[in-house]
Structures are given as structure tokens and as C-alpha cells.
CHARMM-style PDB file with segment names, atoms N, HN, CA, C and O in Angstrom:
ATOM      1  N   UNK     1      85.360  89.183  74.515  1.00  0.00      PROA
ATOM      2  CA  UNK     1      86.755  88.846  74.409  1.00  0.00      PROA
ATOM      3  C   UNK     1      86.947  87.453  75.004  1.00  0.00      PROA
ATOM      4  O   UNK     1      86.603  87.253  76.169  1.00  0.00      PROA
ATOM      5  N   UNK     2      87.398  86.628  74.375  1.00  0.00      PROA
ATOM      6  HN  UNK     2      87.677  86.790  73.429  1.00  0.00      PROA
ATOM      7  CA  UNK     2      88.271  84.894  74.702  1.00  0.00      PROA
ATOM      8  C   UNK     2      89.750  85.174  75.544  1.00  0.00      PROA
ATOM      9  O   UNK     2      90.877  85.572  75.251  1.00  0.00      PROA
ATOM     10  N   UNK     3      89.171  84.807  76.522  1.00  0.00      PROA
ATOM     11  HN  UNK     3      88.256  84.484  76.760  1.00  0.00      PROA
ATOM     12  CA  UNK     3      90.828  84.870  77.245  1.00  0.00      PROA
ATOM     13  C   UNK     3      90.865  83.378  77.913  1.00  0.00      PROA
ATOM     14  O   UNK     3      89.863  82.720  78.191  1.00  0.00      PROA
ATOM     15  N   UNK     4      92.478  82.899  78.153  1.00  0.00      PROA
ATOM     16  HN  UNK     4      93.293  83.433  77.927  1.00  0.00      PROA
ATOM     17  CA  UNK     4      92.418  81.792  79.089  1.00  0.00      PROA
ATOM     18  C   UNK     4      92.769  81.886  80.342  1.00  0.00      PROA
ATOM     19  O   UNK     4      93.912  82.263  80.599  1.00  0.00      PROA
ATOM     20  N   UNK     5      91.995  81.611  81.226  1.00  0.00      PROA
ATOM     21  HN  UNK     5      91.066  81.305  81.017  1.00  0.00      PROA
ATOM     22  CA  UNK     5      92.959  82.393  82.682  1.00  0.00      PROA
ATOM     23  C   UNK     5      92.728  80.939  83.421  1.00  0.00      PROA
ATOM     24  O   UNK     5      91.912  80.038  83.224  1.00  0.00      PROA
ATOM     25  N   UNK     6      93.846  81.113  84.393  1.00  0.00      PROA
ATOM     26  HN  UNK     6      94.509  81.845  84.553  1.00  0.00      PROA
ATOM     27  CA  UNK     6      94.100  79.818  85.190  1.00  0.00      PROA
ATOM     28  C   UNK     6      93.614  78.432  84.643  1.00  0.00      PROA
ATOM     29  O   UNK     6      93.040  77.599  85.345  1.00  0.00      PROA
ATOM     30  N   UNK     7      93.972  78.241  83.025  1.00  0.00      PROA
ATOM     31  HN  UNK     7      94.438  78.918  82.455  1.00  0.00      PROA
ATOM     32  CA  UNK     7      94.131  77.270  82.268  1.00  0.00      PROA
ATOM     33  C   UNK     7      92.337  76.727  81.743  1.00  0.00      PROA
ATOM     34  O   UNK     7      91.895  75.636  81.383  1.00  0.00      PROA
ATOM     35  N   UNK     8      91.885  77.677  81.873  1.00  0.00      PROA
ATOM     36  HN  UNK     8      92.244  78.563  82.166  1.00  0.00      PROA
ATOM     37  CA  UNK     8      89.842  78.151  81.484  1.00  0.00      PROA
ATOM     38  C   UNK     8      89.415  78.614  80.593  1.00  0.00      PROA
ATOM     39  O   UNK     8      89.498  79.829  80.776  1.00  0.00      PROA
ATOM     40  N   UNK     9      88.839  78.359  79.385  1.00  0.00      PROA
ATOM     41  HN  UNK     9      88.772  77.372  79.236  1.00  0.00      PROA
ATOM     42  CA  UNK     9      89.002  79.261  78.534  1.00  0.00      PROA
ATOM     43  C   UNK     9      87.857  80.359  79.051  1.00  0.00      PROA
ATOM     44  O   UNK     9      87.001  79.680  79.617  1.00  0.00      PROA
ATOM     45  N   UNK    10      87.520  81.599  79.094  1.00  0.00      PROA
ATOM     46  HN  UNK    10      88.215  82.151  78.634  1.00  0.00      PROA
ATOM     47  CA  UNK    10      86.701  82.430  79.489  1.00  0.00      PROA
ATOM     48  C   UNK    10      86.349  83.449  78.294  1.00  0.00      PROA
ATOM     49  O   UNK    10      87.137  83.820  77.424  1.00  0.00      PROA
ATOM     50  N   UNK    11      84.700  83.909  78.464  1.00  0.00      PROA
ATOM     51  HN  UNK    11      84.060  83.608  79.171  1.00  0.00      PROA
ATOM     52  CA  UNK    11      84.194  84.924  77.858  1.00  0.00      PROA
ATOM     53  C   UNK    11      83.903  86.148  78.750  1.00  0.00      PROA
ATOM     54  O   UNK    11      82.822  86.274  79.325  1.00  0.00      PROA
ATOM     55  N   UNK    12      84.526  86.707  78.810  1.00  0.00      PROA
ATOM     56  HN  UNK    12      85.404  86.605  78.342  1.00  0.00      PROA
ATOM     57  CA  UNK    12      84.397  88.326  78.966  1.00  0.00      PROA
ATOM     58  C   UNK    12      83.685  89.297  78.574  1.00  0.00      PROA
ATOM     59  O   UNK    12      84.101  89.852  77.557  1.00  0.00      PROA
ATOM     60  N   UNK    13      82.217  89.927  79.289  1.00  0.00      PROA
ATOM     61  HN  UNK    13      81.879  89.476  80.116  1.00  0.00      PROA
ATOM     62  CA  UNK    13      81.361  89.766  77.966  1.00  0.00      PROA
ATOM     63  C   UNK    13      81.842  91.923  77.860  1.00  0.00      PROA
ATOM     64  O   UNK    13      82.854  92.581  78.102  1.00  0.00      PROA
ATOM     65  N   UNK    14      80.751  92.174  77.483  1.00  0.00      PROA
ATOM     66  HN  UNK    14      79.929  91.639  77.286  1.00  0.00      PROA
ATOM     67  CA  UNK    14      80.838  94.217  76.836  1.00  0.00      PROA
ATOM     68  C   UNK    14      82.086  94.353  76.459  1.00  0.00      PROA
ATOM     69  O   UNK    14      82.578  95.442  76.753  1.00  0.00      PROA
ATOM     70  N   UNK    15      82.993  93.359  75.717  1.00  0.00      PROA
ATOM     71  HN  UNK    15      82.593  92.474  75.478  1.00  0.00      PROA
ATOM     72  CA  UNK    15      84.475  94.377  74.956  1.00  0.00      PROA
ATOM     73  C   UNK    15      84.281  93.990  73.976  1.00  0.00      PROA
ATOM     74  O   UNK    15      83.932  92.829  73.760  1.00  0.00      PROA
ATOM     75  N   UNK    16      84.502  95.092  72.887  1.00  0.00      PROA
ATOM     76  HN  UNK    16      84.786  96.035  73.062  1.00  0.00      PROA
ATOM     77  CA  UNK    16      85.495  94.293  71.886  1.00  0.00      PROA
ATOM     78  C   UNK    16      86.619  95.496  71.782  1.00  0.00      PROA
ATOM     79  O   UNK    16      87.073  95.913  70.716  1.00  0.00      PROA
ATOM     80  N   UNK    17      86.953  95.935  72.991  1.00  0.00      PROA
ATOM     81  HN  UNK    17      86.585  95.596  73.857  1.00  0.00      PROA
ATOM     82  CA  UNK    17      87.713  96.608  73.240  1.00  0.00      PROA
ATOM     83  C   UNK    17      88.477  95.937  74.245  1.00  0.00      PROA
ATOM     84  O   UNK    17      88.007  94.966  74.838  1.00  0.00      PROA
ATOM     85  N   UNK    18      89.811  96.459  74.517  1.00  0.00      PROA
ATOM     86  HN  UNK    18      90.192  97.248  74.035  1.00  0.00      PROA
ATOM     87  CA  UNK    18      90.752  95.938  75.236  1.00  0.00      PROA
ATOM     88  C   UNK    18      90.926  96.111  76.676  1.00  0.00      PROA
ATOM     89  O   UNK    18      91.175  97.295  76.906  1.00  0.00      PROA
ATOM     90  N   UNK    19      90.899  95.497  77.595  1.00  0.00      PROA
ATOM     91  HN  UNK    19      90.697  94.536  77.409  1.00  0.00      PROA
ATOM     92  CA  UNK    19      90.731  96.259  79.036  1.00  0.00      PROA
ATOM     93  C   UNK    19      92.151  96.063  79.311  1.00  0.00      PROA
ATOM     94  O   UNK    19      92.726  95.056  78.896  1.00  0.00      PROA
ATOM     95  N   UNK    20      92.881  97.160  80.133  1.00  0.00      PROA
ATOM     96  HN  UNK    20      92.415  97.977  80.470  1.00  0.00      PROA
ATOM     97  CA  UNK    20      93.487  97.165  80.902  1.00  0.00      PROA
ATOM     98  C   UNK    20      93.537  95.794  82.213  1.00  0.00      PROA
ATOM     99  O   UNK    20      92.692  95.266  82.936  1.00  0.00      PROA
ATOM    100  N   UNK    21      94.726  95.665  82.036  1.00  0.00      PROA
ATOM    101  HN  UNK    21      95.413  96.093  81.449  1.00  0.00      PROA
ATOM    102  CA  UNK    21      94.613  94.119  83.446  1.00  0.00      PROA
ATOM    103  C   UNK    21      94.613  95.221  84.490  1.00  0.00      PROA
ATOM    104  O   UNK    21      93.482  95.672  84.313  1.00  0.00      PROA
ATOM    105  N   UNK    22      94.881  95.584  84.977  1.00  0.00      PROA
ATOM    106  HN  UNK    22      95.800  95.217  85.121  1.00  0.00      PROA
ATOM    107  CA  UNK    22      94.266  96.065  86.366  1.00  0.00      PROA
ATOM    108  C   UNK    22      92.706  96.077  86.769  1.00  0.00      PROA
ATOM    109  O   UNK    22      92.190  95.718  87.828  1.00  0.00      PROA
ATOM    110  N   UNK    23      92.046  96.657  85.469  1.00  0.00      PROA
ATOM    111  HN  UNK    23      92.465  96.948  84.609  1.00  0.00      PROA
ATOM    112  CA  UNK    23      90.458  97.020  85.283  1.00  0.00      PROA
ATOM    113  C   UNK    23      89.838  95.161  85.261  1.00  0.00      PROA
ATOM    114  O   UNK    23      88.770  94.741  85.705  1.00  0.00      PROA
ATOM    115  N   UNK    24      90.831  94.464  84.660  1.00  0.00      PROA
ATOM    116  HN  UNK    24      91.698  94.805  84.299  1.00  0.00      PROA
ATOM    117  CA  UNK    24      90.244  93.650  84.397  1.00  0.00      PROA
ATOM    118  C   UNK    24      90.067  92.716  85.577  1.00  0.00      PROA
ATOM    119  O   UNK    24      89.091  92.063  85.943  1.00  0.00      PROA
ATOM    120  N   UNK    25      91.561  92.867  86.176  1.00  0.00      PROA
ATOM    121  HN  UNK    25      92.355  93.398  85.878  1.00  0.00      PROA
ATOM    122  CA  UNK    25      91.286  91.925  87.666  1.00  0.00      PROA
ATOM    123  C   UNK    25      90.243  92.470  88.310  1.00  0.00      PROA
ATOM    124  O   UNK    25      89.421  91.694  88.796  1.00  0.00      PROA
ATOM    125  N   UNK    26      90.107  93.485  88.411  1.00  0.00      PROA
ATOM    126  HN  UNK    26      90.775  94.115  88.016  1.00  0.00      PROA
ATOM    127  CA  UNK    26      89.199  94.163  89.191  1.00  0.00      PROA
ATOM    128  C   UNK    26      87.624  93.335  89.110  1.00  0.00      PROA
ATOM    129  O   UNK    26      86.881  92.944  90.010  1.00  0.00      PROA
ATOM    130  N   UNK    27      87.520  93.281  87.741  1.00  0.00      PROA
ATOM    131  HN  UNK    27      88.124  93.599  87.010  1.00  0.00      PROA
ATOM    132  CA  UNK    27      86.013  93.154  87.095  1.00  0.00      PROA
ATOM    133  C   UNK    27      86.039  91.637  87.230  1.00  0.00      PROA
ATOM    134  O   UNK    27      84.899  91.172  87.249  1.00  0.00      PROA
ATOM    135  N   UNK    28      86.971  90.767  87.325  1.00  0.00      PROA
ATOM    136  HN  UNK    28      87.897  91.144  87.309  1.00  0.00      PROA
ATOM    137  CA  UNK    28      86.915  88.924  87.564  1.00  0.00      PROA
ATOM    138  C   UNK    28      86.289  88.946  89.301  1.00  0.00      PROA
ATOM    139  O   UNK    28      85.610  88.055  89.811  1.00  0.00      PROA
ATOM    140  N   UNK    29      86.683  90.037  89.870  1.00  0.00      PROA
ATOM    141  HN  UNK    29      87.234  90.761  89.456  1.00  0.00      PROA
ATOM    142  CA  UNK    29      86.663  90.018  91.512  1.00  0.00      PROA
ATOM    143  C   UNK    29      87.602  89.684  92.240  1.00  0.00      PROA
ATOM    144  O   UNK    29      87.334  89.360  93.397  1.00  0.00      PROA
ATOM    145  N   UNK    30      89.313  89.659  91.670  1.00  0.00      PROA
ATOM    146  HN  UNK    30      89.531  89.923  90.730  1.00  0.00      PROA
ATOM    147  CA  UNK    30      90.714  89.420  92.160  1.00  0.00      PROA
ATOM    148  C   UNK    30      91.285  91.049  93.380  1.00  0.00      PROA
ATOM    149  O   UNK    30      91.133  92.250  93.156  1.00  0.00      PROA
ATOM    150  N   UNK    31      91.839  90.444  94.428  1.00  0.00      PROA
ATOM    151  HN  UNK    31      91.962  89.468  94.610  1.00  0.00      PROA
ATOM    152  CA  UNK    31      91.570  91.619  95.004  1.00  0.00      PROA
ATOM    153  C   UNK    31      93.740  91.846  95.007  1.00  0.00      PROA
ATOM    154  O   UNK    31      94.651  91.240  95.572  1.00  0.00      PROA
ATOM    155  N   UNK    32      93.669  93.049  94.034  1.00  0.00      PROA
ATOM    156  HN  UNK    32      92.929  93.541  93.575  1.00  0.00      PROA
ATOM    157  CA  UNK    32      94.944  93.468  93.386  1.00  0.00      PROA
ATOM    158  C   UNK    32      96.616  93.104  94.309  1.00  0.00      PROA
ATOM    159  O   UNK    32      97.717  92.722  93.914  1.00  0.00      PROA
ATOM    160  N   UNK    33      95.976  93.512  95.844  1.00  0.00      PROA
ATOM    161  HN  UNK    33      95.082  93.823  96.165  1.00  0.00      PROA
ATOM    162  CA  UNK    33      97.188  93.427  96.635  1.00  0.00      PROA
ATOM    163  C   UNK    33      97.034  92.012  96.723  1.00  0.00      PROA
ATOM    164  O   UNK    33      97.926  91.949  97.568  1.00  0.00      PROA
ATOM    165  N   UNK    34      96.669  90.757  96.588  1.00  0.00      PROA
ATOM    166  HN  UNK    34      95.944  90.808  95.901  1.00  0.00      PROA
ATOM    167  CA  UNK    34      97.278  89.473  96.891  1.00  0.00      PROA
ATOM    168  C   UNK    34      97.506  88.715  96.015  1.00  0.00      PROA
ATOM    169  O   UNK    34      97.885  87.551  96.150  1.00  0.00      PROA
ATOM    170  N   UNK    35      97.227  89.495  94.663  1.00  0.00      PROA
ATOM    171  HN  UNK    35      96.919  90.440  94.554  1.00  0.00      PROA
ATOM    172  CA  UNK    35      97.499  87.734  93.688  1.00  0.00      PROA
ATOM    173  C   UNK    35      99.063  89.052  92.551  1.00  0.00      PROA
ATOM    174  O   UNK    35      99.291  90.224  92.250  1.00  0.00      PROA
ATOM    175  N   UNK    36      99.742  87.332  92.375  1.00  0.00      PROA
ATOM    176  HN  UNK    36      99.557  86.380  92.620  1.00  0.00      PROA
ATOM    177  CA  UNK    36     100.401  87.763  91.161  1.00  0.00      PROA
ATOM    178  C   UNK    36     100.466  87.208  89.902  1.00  0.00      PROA
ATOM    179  O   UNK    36     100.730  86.011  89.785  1.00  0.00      PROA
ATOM    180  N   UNK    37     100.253  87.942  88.894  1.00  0.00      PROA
ATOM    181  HN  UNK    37     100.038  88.914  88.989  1.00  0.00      PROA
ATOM    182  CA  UNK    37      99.754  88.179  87.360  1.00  0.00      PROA
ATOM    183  C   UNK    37     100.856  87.398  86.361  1.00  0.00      PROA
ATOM    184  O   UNK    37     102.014  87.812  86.302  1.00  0.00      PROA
ATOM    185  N   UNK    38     100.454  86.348  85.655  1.00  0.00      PROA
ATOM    186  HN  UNK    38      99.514  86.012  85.703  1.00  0.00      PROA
ATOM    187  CA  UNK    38     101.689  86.098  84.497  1.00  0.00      PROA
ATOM    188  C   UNK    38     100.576  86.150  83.457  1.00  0.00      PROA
ATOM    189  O   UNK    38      99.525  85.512  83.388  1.00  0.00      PROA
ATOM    190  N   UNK    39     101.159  87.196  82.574  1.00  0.00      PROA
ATOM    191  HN  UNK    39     102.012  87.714  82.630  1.00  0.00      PROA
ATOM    192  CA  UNK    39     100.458  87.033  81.053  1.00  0.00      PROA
ATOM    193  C   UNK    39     101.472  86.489  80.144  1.00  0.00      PROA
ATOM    194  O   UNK    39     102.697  86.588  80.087  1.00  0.00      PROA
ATOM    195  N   UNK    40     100.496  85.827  79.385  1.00  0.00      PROA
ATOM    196  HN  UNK    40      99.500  85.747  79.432  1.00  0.00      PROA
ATOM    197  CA  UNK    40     101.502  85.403  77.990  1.00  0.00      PROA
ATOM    198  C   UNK    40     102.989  85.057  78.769  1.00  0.00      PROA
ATOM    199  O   UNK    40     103.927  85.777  78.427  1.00  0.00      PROA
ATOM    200  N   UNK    41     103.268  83.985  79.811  1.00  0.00      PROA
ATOM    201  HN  UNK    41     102.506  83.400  80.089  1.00  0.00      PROA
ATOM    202  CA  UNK    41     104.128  83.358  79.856  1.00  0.00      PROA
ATOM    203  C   UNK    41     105.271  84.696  80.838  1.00  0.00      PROA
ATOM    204  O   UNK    41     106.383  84.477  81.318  1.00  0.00      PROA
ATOM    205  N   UNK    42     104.619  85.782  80.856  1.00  0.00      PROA
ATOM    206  HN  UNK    42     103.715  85.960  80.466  1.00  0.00      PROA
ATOM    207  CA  UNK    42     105.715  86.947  81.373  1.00  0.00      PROA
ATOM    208  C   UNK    42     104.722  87.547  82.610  1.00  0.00      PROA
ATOM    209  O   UNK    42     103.642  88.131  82.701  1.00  0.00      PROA
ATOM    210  N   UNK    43     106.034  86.901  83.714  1.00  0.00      PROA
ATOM    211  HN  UNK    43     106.911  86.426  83.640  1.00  0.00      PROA
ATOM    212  CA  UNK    43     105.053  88.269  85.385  1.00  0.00      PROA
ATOM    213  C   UNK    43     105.080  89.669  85.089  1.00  0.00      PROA
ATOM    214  O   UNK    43     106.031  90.326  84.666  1.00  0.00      PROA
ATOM    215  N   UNK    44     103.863  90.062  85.374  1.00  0.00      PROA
ATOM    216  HN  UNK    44     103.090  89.528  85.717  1.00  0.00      PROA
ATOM    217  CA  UNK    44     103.610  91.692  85.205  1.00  0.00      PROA
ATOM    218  C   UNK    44     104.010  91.935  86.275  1.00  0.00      PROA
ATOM    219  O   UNK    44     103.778  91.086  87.135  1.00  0.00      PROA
ATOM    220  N   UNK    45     104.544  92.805  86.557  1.00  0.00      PROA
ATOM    221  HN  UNK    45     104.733  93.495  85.859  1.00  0.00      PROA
ATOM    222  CA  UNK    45     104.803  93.725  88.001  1.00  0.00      PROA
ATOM    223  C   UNK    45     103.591  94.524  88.281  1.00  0.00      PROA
ATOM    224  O   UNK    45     102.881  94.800  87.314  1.00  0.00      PROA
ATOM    225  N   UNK    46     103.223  94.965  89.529  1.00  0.00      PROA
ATOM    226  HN  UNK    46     103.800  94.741  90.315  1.00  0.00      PROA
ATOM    227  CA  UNK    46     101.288  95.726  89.567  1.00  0.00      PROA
ATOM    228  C   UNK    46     102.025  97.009  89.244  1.00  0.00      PROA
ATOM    229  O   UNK    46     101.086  97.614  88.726  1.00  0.00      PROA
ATOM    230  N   UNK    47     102.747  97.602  89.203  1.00  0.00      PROA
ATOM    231  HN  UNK    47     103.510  97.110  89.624  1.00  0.00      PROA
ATOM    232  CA  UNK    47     103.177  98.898  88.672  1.00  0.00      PROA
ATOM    233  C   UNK    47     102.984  99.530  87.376  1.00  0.00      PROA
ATOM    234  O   UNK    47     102.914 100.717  87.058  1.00  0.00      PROA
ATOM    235  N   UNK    48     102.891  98.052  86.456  1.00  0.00      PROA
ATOM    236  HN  UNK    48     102.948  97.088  86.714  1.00  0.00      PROA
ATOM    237  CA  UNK    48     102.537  98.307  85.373  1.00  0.00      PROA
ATOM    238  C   UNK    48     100.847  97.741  85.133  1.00  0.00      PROA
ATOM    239  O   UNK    48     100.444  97.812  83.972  1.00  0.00      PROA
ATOM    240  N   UNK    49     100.122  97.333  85.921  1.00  0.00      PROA
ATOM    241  HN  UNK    49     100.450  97.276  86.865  1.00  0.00      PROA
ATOM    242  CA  UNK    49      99.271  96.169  85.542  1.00  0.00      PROA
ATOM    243  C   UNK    49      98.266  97.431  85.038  1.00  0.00      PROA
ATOM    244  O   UNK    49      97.299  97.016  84.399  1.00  0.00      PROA
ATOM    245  N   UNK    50      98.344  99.523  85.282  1.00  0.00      PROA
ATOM    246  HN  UNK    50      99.130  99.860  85.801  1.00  0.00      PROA
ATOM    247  CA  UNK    50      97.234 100.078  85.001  1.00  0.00      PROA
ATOM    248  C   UNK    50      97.389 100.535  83.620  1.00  0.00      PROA
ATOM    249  O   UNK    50      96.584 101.294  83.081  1.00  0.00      PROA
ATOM    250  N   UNK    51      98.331 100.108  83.110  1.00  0.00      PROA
ATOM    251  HN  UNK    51      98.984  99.491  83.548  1.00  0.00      PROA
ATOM    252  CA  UNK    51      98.886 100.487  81.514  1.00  0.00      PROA
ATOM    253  C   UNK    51      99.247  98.958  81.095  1.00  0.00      PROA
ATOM    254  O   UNK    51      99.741  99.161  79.986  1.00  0.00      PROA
ATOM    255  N   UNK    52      99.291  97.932  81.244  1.00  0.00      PROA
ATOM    256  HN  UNK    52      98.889  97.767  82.145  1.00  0.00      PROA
ATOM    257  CA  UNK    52      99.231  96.563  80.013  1.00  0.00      PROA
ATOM    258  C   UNK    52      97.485  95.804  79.525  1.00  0.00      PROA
ATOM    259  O   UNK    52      96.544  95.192  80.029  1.00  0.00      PROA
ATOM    260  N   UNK    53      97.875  96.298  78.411  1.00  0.00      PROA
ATOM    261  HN  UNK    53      98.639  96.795  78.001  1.00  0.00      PROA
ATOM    262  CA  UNK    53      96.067  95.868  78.008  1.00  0.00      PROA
ATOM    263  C   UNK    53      96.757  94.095  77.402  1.00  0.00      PROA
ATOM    264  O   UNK    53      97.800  93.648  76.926  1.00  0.00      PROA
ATOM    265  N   UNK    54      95.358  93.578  77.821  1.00  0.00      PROA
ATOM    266  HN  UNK    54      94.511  93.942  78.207  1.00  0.00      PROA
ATOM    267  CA  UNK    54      95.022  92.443  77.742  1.00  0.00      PROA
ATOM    268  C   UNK    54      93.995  92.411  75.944  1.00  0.00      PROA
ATOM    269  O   UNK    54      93.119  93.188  75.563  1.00  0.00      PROA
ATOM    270  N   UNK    55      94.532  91.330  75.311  1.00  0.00      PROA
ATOM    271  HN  UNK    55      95.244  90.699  75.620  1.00  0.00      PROA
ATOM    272  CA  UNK    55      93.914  91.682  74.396  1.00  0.00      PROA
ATOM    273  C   UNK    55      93.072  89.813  74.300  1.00  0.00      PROA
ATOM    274  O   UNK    55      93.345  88.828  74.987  1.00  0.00      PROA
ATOM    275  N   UNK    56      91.850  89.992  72.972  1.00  0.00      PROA
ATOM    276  HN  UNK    56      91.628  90.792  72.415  1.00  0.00      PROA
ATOM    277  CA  UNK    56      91.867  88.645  72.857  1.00  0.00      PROA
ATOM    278  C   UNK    56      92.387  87.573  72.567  1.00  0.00      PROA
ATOM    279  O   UNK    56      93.218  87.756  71.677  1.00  0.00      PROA
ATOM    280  N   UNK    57      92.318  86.527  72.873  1.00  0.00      PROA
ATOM    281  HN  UNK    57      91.643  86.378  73.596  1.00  0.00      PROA
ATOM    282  CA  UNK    57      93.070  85.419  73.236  1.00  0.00      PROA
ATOM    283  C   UNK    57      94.558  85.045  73.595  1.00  0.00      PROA
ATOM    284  O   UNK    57      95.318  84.251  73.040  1.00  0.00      PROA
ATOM    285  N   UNK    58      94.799  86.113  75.037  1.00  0.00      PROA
ATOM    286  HN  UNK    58      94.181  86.758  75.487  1.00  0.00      PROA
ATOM    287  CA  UNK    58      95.673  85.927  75.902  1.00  0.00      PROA
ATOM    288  C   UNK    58      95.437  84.889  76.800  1.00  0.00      PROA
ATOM    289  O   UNK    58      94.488  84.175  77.123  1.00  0.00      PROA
ATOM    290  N   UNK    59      96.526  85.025  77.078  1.00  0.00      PROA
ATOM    291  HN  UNK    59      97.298  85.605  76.815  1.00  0.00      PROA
ATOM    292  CA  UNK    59      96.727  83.844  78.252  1.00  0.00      PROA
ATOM    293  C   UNK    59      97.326  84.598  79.423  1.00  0.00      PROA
ATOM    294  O   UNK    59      98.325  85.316  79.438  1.00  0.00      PROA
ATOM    295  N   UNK    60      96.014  84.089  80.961  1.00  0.00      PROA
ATOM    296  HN  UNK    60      95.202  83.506  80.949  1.00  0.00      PROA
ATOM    297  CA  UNK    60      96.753  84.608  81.914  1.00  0.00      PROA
ATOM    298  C   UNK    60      96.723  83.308  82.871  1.00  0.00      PROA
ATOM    299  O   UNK    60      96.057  82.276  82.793  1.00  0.00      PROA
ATOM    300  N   UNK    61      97.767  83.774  83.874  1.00  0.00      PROA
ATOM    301  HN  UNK    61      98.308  84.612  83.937  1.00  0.00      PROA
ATOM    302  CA  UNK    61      97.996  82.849  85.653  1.00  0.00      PROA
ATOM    303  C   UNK    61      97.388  83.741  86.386  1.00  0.00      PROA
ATOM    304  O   UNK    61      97.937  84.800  86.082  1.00  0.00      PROA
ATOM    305  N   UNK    62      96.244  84.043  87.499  1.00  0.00      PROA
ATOM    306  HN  UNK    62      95.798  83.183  87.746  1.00  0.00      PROA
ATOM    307  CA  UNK    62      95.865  84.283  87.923  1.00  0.00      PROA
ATOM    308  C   UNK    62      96.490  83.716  89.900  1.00  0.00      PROA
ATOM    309  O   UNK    62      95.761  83.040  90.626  1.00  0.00      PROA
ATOM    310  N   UNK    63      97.418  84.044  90.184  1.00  0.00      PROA
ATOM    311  HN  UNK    63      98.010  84.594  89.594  1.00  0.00      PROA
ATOM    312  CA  UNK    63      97.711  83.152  91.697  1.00  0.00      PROA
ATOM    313  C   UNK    63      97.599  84.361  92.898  1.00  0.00      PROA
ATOM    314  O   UNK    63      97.955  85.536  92.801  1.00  0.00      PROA
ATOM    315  N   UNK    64      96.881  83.554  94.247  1.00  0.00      PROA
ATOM    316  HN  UNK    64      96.592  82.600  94.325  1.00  0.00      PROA
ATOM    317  CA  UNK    64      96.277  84.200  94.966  1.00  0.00      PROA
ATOM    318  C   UNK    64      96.842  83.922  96.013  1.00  0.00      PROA
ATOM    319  O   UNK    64      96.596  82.863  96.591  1.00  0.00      PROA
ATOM    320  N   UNK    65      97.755  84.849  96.498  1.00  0.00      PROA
ATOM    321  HN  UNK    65      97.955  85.709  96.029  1.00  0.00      PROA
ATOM    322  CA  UNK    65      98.652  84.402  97.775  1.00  0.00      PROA
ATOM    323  C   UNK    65      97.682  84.492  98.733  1.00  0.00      PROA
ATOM    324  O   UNK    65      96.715  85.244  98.611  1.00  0.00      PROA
ATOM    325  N   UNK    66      97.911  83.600  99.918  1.00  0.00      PROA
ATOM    326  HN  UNK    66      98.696  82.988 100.016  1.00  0.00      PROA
ATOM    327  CA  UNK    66      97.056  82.802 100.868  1.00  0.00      PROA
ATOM    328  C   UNK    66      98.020  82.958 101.983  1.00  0.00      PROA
ATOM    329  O   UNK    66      99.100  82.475 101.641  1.00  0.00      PROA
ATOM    330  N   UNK    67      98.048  83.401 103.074  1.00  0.00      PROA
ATOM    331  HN  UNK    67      97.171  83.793 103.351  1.00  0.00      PROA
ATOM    332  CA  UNK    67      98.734  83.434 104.724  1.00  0.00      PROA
ATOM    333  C   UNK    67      98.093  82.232 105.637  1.00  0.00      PROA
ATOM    334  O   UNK    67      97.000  81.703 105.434  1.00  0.00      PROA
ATOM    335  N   UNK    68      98.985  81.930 106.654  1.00  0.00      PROA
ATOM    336  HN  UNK    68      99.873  82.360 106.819  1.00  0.00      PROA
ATOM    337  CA  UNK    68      97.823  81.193 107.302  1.00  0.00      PROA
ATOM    338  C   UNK    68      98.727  80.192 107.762  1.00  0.00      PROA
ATOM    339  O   UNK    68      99.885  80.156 107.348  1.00  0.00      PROA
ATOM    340  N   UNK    69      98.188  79.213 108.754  1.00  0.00      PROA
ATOM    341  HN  UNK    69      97.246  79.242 109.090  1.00  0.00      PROA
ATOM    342  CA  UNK    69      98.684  78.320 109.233  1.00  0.00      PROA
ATOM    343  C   UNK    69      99.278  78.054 110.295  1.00  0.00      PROA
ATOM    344  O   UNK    69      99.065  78.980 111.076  1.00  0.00      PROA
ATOM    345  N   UNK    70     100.219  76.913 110.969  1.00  0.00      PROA
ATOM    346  HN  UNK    70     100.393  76.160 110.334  1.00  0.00      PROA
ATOM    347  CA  UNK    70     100.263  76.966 112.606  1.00  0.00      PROA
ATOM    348  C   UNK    70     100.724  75.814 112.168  1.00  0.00      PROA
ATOM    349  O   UNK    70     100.455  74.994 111.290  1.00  0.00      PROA
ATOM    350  N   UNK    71     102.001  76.073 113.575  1.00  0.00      PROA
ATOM    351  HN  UNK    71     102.220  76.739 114.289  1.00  0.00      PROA
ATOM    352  CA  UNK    71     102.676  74.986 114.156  1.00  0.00      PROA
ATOM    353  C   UNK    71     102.662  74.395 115.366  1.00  0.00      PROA
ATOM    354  O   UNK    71     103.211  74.912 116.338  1.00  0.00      PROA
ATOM    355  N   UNK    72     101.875  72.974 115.428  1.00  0.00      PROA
ATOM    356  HN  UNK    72     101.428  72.554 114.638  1.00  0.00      PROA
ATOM    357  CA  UNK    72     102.012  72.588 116.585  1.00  0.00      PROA
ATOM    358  C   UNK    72     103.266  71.849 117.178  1.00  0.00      PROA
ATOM    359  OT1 UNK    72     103.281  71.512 118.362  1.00  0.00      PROA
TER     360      UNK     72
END
């Protein structure tokens, strides 16, 4: 499967079946509680991310919230 994620084009290899984005973040190595998901131009909510299949040549945002930092 051809997908574009964080503006990349990527091969995805064992589908020509559709994965679920949850399964799929999973399988990139995205760890579910910190990043949030825009497919095709629309934020998924993770409520839905174990029922929206990703098909070929979608487009995803992949963003990875990050904590951190200090004030001197």
C-alpha cells in the first residue's frame, strides 16, 4: 500500500488489504497516547482510530506531542 505520511511518500509492505489506523500506527512504531492523527485533511479522534481504515493512497499528519522544557 502507497500512503503519504508526514508529507513522505511511503510503502507499506504485506497489504493489499486495508489496515485499520490504529493497527497501523501501531506497526510505523507511533506510540497511540501522544501523537494526533489528520487523515485526508480531517483529525481523527483515537476513539475512532480502531474502526477508520486507511486505504491506498491516503494522506496522513502524523504529530507527536513532546512535554518538556524550563524556565530560567
Amino acid at each position: 500500500m502507497k500512503l503519504k505520511i508526514n508529507g513522505e511518500i511511503k510503502i507499506i509492505d504485506n497489504s493489499n488489504e486495508d489496515f485499520l489506523l490504529e493497527g497501523l500506527l501501531e506497526h510505523l512504531g507511533y506510540k497511540p497516547q501522544l501523537v494526533v492523527v489528520e487523515l485526508n485533511g480531517e483529525i481523527i479522534s483515537p476513539k475512532f482510530w480502531i474502526s477508520t481504515k486507511v486505504k491506498h493512497g491516503d494522506c496522513l499528519e502524523v504529530v507527536t506531542i513532546v512535554g518538556g522544557g524550563s524556565y530560567s
